[in-house]
C-alpha positions as CSV (number, residue, x, y, z in Angstrom):
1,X,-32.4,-5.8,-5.5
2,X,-32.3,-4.2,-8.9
3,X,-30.8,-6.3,-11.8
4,X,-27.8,-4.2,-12.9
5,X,-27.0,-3.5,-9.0
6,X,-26.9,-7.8,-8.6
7,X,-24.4,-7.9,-11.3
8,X,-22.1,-4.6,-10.4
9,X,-22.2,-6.4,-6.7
10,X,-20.9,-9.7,-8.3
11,X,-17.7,-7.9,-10.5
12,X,-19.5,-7.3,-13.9
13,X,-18.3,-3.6,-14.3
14,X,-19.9,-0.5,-13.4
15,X,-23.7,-0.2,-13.0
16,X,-23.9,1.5,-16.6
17,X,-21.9,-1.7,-17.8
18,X,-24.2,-4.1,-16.1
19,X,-26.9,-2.4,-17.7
20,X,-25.6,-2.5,-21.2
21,X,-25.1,-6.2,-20.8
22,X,-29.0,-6.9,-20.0
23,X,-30.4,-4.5,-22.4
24,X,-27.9,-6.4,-24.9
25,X,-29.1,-9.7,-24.0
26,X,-26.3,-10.9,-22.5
27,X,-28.0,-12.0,-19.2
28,X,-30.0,-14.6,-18.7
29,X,-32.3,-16.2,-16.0
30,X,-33.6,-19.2,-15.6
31,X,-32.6,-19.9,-19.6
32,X,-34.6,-16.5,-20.1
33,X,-33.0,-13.7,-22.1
34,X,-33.8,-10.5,-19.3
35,X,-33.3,-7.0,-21.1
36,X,-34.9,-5.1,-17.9
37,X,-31.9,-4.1,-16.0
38,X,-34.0,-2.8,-13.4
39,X,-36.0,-5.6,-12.8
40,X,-36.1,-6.8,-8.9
41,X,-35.1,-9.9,-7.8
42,X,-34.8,-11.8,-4.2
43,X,-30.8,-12.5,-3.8
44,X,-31.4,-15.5,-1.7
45,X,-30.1,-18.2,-3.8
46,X,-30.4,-16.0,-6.8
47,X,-28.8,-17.5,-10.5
48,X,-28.2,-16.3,-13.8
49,X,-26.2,-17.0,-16.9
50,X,-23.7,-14.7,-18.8
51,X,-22.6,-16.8,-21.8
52,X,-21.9,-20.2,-21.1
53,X,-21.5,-19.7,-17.3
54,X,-23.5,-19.4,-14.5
55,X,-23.6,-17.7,-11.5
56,X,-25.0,-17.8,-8.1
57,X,-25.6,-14.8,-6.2
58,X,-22.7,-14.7,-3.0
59,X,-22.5,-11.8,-0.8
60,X,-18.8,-12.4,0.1
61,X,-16.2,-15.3,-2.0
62,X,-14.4,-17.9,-1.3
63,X,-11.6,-19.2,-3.5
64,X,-9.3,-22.0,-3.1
65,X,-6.4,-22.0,-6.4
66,X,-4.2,-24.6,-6.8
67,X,-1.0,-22.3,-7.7
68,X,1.4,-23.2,-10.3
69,X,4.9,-22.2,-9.8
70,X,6.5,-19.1,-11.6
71,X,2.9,-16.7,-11.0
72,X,3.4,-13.9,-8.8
73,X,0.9,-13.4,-6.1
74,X,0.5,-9.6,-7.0
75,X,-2.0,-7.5,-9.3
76,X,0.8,-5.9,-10.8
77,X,3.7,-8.2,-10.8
78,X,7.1,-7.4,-11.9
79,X,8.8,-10.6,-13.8
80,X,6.1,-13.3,-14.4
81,X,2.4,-13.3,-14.7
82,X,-0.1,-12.3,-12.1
83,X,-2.1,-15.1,-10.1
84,X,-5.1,-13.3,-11.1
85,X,-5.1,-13.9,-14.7
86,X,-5.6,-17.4,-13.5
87,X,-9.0,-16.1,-11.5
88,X,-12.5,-15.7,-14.0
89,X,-12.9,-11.5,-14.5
90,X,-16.1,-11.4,-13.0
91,X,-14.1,-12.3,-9.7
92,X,-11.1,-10.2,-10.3
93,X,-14.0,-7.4,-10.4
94,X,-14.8,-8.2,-7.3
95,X,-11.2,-7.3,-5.5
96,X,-10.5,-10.5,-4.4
97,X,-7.6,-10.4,-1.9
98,X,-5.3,-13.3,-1.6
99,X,-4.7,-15.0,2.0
100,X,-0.9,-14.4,2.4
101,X,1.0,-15.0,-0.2
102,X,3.1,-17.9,-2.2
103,X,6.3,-17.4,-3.9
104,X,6.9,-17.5,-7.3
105,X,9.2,-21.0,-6.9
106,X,6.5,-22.2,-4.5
107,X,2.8,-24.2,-5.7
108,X,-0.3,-25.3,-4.0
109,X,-3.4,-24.2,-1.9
110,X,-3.3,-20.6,-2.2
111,X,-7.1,-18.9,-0.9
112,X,-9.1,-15.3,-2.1
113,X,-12.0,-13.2,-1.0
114,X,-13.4,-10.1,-1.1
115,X,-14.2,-10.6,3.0
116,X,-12.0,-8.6,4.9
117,X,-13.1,-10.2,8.3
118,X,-11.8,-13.6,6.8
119,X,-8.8,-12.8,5.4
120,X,-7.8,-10.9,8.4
121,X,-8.6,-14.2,10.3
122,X,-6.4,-16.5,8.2
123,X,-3.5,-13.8,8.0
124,X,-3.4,-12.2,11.6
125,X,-0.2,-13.9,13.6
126,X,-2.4,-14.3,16.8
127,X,-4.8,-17.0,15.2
128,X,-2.1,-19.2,14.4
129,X,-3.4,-20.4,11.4
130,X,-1.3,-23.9,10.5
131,X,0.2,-24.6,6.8
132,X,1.2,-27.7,5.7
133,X,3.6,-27.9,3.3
134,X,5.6,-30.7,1.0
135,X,9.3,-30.0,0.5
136,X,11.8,-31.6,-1.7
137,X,15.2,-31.3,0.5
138,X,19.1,-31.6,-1.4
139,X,20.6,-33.5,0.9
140,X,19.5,-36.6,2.7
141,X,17.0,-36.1,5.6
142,X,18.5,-37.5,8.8
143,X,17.3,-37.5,12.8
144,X,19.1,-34.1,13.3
145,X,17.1,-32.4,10.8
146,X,14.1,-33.3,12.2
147,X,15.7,-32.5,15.5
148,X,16.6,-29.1,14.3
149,X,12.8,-28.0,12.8
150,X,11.1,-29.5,15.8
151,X,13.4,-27.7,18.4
152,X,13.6,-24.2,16.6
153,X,16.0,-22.9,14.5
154,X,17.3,-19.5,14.8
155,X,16.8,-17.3,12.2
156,X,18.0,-13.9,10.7
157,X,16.4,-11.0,12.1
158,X,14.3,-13.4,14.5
159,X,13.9,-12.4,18.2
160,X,13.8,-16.0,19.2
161,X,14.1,-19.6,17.1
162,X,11.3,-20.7,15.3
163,X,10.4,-24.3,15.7
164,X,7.7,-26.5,13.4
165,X,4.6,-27.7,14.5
166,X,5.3,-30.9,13.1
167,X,8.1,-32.3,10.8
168,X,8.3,-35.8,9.2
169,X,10.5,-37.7,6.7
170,X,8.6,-38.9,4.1
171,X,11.6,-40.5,2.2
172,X,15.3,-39.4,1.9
173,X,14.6,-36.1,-0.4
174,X,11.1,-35.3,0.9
175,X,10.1,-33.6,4.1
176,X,6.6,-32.5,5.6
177,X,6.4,-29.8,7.4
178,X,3.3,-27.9,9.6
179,X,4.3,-24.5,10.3
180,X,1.6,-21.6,12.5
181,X,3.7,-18.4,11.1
182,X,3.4,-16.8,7.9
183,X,7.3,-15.0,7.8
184,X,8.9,-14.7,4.4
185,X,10.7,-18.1,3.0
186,X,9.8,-19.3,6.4
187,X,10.2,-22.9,5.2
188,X,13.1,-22.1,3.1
189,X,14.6,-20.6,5.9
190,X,13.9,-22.7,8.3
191,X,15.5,-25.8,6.4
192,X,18.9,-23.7,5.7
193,X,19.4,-22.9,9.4
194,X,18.9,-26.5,10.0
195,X,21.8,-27.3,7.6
196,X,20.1,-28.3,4.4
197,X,18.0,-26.7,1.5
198,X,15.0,-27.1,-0.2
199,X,14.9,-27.6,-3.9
200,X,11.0,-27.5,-4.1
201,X,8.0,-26.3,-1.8
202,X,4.3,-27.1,-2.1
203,X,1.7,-26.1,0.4
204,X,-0.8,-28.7,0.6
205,X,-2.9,-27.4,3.3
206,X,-4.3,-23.9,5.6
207,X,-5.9,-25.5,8.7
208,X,-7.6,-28.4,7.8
209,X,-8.6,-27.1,4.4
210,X,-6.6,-29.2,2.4
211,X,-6.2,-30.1,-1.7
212,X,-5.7,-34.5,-0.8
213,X,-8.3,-35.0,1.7
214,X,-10.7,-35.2,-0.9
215,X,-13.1,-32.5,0.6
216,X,-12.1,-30.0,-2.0
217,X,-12.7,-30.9,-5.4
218,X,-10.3,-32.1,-7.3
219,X,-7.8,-28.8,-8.0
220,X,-5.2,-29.8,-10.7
221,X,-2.7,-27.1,-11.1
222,X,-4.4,-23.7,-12.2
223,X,-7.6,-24.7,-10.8
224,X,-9.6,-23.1,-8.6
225,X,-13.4,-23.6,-6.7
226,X,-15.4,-22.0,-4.9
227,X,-15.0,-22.7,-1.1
228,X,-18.5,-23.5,0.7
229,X,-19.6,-23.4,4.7
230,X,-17.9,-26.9,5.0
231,X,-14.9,-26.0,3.8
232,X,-15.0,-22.5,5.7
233,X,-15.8,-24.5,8.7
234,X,-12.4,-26.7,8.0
235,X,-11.0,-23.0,8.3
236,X,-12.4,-22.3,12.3
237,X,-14.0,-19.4,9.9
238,X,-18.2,-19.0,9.8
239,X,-19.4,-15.7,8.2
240,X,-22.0,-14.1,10.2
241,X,-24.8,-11.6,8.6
242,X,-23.1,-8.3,10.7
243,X,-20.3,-9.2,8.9
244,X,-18.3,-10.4,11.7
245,X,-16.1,-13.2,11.9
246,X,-17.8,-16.0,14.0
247,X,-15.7,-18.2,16.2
């Protein structure tokens, strides 16, 4: 593949941009300054610097951010900054889609890509995807609580109660709580119909993908890393080369 097509592909600008950042010597591989931008070059494990960093070839990403609260998880947000700005440009460029979303008041493992396959498989309702998350609760956590979650709560505008996958007192004010649904607040929610209220949220974990198991690097808040075939596999997700999702 040409040059200036490899770095359009990987969210460098337009092919006219790409190409005035090799003919201006901005682009180096193998610790060689490349002015050619139509040079040809094999993409398999293809890698080349721009300024200080450098970057391997990927047909599709895979992000995992640790979110920090007050970021919205929109490109145009409306009262606090985007989640993007915390993403490098080259991978803003790319359209990187979040999985889902995390409210402003909640942190933790938030994923992107610029695969459509995978983010419809994290996001659609049928997969069940789990999400762990880390609560801080107001009031003391007692038996009915954990009652409540376990045996569904009904909620506003719900058809039927909604009930955790798992639910467990870590100590008075903190709760853990494995939820398969991706509804709005849903933990927040979920808590108030059980007759308490959560004063913090973190999510932890999507699937077995998760930020303290000490597979992912380690992701203090505003970090991010790539996410690679072990990790995807942690997601039940494999990319295939048709660009279907494999099971």
């Amino acid at each position: 593949m040409q040059l200036d097509r490899i770095l359009q592909s990987q969210g460098f600008g337009s092919r006219r941009e790409c190409r005035a950042l090799v003919r201006d010597g901005e682009v180096k591989i193998g610790g060689e300054v490349i002015t050619d931008p139509f040079g040809e070059y094999d993409t398999d494990g293809f890698t080349f610097e721009i300024g200080e960093w450098e970057w391997r070839y990927a047909e599709k990403v895979y992000i995992a951010l640790n979110k920090p609260l007050d970021v919205e998880c929109s490109r145009k947000p409306k009262h606090n900054p985007s989640v993007y700005n915390l993403l490098p440009e080259p991978v803003v460029g790319r359209d990187v889609q979040s999985v889902g979303r995390l409210d402003v008041d909640t942190s933790g493992l938030l994923l992107f890509s610029d695969d459509g396959q995978f983010i419809h498989a994290l996001s659609s309702p049928k997969r069940h995807v789990t999400k762990s998350y880390r609560a801080t609760i107001k009031h003391v956590i007692d038996d009915s609580l954990i009652e409540a979650l376990l045996g569904g709560v009904q909620l506003l505008d719900e058809p039927k109660p909604v009930s955790a996958i798992s639910a467990k007192r870590v100590d008075a004010h903190t709760l853990e709580l494995v939820v398969d649904q991706g509804k709005y607040h849903l933990v927040r929610r979920m808590v108030a119909a059980a007759g308490n209220r959560v004063e913090a949220l973190h999510r932890f974990a999507v699937g077995e993908l998760s930020l303290e198991s000490g597979v992912l690097p380690q992701l203090d808040t505003e970090d991010w890393c790539y996410l690679t075939d072990k990790h995807l596999a942690l997601l039940g997700y494999t990319p295939s080369a048709d660009g279907k999702a494999g099971k």
